[in-house]
OpenMM code with the backbone's topology and positions (N, CA, C; nanometers):
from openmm import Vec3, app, unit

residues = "UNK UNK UNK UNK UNK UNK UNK UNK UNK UNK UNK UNK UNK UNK UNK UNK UNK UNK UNK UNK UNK UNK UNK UNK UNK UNK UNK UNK UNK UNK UNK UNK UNK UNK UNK UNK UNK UNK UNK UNK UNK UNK UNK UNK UNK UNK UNK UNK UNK UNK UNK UNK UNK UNK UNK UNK UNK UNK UNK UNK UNK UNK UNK UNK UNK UNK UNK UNK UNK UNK UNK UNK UNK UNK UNK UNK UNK UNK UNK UNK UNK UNK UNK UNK UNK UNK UNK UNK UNK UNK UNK UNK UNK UNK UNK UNK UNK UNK UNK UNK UNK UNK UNK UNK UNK UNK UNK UNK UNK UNK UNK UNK UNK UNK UNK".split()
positions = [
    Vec3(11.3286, 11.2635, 8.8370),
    Vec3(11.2251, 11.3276, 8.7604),
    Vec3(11.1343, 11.4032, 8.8564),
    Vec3(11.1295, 11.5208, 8.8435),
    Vec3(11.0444, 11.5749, 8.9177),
    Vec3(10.8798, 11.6300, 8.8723),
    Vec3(10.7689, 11.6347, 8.9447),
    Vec3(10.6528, 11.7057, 8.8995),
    Vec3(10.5801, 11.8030, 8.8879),
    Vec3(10.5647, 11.8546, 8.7685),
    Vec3(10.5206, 11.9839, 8.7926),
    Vec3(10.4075, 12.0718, 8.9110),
    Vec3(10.4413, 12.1421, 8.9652),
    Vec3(10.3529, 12.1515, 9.0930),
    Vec3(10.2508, 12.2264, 9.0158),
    Vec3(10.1045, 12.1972, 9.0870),
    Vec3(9.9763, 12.2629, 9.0172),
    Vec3(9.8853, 12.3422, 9.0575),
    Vec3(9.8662, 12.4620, 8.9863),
    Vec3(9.8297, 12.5734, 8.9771),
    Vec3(9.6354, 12.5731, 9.0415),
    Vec3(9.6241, 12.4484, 9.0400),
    Vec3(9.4714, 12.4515, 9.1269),
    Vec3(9.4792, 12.4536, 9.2275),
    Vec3(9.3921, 12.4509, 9.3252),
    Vec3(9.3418, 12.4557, 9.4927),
    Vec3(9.3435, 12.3990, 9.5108),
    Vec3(9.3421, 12.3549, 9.5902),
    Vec3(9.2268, 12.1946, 9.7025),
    Vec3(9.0982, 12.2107, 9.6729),
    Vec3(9.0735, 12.1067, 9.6981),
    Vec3(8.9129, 12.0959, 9.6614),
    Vec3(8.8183, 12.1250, 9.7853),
    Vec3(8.9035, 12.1659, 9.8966),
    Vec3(8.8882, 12.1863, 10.0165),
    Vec3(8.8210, 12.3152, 10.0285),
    Vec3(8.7244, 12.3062, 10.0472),
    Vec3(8.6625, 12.4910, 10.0700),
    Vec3(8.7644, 12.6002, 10.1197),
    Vec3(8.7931, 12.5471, 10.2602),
    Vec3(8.8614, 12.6213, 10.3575),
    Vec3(9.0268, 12.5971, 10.3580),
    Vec3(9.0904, 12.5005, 10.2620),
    Vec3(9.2220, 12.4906, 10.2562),
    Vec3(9.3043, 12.5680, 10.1939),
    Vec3(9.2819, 12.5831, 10.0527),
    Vec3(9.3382, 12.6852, 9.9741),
    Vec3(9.5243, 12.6656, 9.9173),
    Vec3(9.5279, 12.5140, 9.9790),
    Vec3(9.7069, 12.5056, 9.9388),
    Vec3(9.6649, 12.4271, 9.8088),
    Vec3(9.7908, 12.4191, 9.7301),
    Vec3(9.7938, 12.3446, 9.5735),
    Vec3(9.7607, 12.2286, 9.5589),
    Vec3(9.6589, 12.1674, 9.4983),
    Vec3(9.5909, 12.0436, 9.4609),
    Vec3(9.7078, 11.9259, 9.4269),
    Vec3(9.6880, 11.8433, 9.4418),
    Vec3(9.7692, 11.6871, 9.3718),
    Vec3(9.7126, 11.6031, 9.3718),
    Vec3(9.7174, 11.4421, 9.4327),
    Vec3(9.5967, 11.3313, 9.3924),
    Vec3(9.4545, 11.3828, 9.4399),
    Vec3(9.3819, 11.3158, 9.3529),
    Vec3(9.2605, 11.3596, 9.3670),
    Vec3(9.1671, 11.4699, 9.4088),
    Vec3(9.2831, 11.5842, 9.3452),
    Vec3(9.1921, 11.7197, 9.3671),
    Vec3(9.2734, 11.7888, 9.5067),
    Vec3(9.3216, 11.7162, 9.5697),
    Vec3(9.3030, 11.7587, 9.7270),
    Vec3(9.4607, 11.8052, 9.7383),
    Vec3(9.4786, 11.8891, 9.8516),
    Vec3(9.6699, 11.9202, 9.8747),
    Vec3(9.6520, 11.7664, 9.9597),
    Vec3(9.8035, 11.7819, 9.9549),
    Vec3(9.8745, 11.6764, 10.0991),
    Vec3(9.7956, 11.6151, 10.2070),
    Vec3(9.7728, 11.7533, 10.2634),
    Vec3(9.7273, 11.6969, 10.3917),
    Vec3(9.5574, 11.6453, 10.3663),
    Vec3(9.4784, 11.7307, 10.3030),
    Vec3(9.3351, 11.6830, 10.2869),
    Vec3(9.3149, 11.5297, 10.2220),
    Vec3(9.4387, 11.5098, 10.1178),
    Vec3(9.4457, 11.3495, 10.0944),
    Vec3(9.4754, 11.2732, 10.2255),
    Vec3(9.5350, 11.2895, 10.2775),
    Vec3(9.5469, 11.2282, 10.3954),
    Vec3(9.4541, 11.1957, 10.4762),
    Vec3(9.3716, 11.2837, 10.5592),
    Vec3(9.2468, 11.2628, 10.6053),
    Vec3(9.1712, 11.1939, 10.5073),
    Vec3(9.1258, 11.2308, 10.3869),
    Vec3(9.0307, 11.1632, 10.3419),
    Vec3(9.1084, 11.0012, 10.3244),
    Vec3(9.1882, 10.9740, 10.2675),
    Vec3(9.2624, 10.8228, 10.3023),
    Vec3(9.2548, 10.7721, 10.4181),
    Vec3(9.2493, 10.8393, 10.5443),
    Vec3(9.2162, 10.7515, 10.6440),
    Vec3(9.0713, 10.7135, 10.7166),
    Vec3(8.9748, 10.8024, 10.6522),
    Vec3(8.8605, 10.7800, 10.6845),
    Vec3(8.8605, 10.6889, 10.5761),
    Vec3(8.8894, 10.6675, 10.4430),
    Vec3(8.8351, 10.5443, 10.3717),
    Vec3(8.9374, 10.4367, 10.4473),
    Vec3(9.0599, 10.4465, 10.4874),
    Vec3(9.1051, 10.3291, 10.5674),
    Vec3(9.0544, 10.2306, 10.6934),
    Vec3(8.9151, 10.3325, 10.7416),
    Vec3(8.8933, 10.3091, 10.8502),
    Vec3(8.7282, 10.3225, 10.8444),
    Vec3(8.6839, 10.2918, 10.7246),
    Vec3(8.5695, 10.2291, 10.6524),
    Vec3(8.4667, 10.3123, 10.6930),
    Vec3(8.4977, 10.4679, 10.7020),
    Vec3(8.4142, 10.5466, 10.7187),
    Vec3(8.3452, 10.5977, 10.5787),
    Vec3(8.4254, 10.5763, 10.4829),
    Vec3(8.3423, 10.6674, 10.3754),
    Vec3(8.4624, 10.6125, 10.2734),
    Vec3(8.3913, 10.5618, 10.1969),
    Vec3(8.4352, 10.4803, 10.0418),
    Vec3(8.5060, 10.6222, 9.9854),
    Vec3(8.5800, 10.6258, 9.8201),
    Vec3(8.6190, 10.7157, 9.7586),
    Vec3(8.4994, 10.7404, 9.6806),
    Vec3(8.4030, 10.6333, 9.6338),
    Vec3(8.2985, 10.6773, 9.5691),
    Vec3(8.2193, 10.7908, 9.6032),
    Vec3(8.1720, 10.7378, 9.7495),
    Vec3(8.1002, 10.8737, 9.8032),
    Vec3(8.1599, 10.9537, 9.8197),
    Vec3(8.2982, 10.9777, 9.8619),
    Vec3(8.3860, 11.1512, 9.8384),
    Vec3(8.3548, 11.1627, 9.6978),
    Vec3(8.3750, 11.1189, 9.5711),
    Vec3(8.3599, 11.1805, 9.4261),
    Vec3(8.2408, 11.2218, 9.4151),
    Vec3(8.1613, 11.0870, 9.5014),
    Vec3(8.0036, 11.2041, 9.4391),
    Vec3(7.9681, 11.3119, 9.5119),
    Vec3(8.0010, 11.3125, 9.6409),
    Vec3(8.0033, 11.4723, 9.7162),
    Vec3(8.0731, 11.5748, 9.6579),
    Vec3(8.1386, 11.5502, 9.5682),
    Vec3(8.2462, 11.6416, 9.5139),
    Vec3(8.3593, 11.6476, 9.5848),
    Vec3(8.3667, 11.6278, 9.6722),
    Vec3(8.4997, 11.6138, 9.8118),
    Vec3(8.5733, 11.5644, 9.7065),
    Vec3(8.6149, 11.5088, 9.6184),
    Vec3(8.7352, 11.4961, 9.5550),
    Vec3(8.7098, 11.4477, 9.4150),
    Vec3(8.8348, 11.4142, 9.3516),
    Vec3(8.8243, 11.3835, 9.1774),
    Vec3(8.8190, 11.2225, 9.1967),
    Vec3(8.7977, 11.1797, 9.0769),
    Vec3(8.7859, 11.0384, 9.0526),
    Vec3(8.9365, 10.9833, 9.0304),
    Vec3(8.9681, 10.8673, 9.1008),
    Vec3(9.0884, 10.8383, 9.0492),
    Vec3(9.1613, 10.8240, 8.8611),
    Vec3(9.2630, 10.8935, 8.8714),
    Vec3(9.2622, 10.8579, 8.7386),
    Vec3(9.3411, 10.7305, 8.6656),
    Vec3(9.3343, 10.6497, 8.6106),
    Vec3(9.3931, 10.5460, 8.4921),
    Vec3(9.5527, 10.5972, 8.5024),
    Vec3(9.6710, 10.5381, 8.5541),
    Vec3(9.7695, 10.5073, 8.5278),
    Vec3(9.8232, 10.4890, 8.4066),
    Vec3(9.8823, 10.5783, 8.3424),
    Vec3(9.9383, 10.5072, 8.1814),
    Vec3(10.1222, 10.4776, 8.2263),
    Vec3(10.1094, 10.4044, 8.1077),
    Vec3(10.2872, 10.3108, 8.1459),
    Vec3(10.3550, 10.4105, 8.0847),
    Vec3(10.4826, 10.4049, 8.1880),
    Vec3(10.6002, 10.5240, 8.1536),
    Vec3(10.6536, 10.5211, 8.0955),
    Vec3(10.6893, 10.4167, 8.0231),
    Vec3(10.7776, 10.3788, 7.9317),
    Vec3(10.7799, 10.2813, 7.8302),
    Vec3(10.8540, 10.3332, 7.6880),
    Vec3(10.7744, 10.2153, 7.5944),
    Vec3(10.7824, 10.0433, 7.6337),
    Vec3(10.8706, 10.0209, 7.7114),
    Vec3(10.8707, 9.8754, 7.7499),
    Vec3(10.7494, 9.8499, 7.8215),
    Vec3(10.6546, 9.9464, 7.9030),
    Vec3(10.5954, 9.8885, 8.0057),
    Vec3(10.4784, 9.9006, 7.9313),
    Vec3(10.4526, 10.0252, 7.8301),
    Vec3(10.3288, 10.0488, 7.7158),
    Vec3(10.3358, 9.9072, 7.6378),
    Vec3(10.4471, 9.8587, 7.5843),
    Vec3(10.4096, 9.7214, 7.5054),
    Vec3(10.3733, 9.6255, 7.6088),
    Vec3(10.4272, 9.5930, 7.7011),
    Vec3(10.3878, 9.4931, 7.8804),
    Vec3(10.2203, 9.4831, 7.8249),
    Vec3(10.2376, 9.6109, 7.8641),
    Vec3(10.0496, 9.6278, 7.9098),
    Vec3(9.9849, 9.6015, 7.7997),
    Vec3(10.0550, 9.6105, 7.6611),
    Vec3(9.9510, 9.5862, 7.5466),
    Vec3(9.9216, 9.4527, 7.5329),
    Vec3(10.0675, 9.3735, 7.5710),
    Vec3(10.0599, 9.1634, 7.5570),
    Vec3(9.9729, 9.1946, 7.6217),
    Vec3(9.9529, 9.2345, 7.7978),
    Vec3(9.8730, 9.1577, 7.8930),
    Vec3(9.7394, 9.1509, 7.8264),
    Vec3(9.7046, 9.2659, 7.7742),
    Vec3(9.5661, 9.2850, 7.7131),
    Vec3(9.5542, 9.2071, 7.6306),
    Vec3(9.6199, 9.1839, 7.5655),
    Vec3(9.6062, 9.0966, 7.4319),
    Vec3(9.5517, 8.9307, 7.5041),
    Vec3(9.6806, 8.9174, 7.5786),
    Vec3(9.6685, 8.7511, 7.6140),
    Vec3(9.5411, 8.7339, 7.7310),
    Vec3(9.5116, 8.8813, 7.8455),
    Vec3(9.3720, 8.8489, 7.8469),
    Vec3(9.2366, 8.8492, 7.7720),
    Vec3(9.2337, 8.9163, 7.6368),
    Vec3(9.1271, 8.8832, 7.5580),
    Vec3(9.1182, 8.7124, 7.4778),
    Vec3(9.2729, 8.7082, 7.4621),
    Vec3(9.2559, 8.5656, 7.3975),
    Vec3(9.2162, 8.4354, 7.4809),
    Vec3(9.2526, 8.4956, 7.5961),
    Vec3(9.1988, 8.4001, 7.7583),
    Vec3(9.0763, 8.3811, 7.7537),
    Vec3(8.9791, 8.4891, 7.7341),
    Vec3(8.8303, 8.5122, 7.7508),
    Vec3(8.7786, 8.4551, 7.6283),
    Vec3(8.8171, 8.4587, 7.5072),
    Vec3(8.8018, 8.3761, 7.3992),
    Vec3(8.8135, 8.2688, 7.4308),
    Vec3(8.9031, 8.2561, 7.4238),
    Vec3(8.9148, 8.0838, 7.4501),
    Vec3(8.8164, 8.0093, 7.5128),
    Vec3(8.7495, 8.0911, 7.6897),
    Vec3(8.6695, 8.0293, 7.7577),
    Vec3(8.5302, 8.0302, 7.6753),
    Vec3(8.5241, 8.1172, 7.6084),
    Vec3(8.3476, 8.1379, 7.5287),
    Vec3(8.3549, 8.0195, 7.4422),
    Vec3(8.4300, 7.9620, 7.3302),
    Vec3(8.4304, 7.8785, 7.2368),
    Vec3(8.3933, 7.7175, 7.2953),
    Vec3(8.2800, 7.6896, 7.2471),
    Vec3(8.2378, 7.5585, 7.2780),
    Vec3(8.3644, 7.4162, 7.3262),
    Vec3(8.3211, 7.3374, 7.3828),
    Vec3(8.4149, 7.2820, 7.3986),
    Vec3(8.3245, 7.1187, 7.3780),
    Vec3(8.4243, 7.0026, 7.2889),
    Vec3(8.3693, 6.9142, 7.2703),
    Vec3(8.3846, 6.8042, 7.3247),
    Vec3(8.5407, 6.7686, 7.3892),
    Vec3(8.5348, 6.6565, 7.4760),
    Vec3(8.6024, 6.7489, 7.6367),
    Vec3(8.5543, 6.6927, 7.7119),
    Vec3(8.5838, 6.7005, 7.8546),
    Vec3(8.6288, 6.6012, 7.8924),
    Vec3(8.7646, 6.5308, 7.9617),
    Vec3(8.7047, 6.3844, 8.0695),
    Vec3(8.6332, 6.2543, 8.0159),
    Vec3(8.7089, 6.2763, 7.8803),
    Vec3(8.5866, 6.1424, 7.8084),
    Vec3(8.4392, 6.1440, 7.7330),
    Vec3(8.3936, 6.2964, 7.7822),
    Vec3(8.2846, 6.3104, 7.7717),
    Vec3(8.2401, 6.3663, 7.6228),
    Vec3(8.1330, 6.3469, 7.5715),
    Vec3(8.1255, 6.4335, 7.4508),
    Vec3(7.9811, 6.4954, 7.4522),
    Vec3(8.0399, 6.6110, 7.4197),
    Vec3(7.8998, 6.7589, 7.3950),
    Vec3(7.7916, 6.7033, 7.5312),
    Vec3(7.8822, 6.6867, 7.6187),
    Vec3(7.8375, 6.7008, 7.7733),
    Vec3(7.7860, 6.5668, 7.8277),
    Vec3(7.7629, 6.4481, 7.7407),
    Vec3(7.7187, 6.3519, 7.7615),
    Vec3(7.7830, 6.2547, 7.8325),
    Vec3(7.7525, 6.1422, 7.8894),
    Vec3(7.8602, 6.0541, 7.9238),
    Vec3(7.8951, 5.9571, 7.8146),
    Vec3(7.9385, 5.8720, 7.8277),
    Vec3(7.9885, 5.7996, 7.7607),
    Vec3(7.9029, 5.6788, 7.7579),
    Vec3(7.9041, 5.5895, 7.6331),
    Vec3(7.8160, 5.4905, 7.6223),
    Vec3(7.8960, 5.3410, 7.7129),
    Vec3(7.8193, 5.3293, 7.7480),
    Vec3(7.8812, 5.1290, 7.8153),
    Vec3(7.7659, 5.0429, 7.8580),
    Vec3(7.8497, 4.9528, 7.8102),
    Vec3(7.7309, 4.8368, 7.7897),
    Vec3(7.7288, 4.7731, 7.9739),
    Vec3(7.8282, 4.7971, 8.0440),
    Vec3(7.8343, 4.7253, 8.1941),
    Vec3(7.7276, 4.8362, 8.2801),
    Vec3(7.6237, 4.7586, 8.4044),
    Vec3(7.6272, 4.8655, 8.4775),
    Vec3(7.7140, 4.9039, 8.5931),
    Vec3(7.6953, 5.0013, 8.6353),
    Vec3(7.7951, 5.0861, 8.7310),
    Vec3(7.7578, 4.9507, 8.8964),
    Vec3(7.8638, 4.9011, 8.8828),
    Vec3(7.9055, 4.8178, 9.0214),
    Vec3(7.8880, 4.9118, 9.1155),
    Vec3(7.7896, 4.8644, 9.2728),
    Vec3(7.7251, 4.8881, 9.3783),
    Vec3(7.7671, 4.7986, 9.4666),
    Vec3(7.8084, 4.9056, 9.5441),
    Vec3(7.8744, 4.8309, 9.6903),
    Vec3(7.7558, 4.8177, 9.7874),
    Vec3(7.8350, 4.7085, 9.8616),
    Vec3(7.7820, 4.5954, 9.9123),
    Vec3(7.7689, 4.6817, 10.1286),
    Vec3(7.6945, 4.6935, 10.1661),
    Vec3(7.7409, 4.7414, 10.3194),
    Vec3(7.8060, 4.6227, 10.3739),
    Vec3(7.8821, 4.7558, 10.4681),
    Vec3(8.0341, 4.6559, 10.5740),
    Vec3(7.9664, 4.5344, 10.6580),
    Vec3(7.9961, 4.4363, 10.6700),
    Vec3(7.9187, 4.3131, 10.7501),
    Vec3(7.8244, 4.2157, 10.6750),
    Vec3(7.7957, 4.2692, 10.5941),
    Vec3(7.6303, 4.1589, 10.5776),
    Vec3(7.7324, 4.0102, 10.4630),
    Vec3(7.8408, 4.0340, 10.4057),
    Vec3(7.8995, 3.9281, 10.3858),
    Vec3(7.9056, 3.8722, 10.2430),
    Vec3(7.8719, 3.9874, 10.1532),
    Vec3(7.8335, 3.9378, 10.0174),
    Vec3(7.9613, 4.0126, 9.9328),
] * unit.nanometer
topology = app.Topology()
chain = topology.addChain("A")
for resn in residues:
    res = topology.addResidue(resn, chain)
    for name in ("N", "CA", "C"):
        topology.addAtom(name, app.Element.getBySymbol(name[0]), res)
């Protein structure tokens, strides 16, 4: 499958070859990837300088991977549900309390003294 090559610039003042990720030709992605590799300058601050486009959202290529991505979504919202909904026993415990007993909690004795 090949991609259509595109009819914009670089975002490069002084470059002038055909745009692809993020605005930029080939080579200007490049540089700018290695100054963010090398923790000179985030992609944020290139977008807000205008130095380049914002990354864009990936969509799935194919209907198998479009339904993929729709479960995942699905089963992470029902995940996040799940965690919000009150919960009534824990560990024995109920609506956070401990548990009632009539014994008290046995206290140890220090090593030596013989009791």
């Amino acid at each position: 499958m090949s991609r259509a090559k595109s009819t914009e610039a670089c975002l490069t003042p002084e470059c002038g070859s055909a745009a692809g990720t993020r605005g930029l030709c080939s080579s200007c992605y490049q540089q700018a990837r290695t100054l963010v590799r090398e923790k000179k300058v985030t992609w944020d601050e290139l977008v807000e300088l205008g130095a380049c486009l914002p990354a864009r959202q990936q969509q799935p290529r194919s209907a198998f991977h479009r339904s993929l991505a729709e479960k995942r979504a699905a089963a992470k919202k029902k995940a996040a549900v799940k965690l919000t909904k009150p919960v009534n026993r824990i560990n024995g415990r109920r609506n956070g309390q401990l548990p009632k007993s009539s014994k008290s909690p046995k206290t140890r004795t220090p090593a030596g003294t013989g009791r």
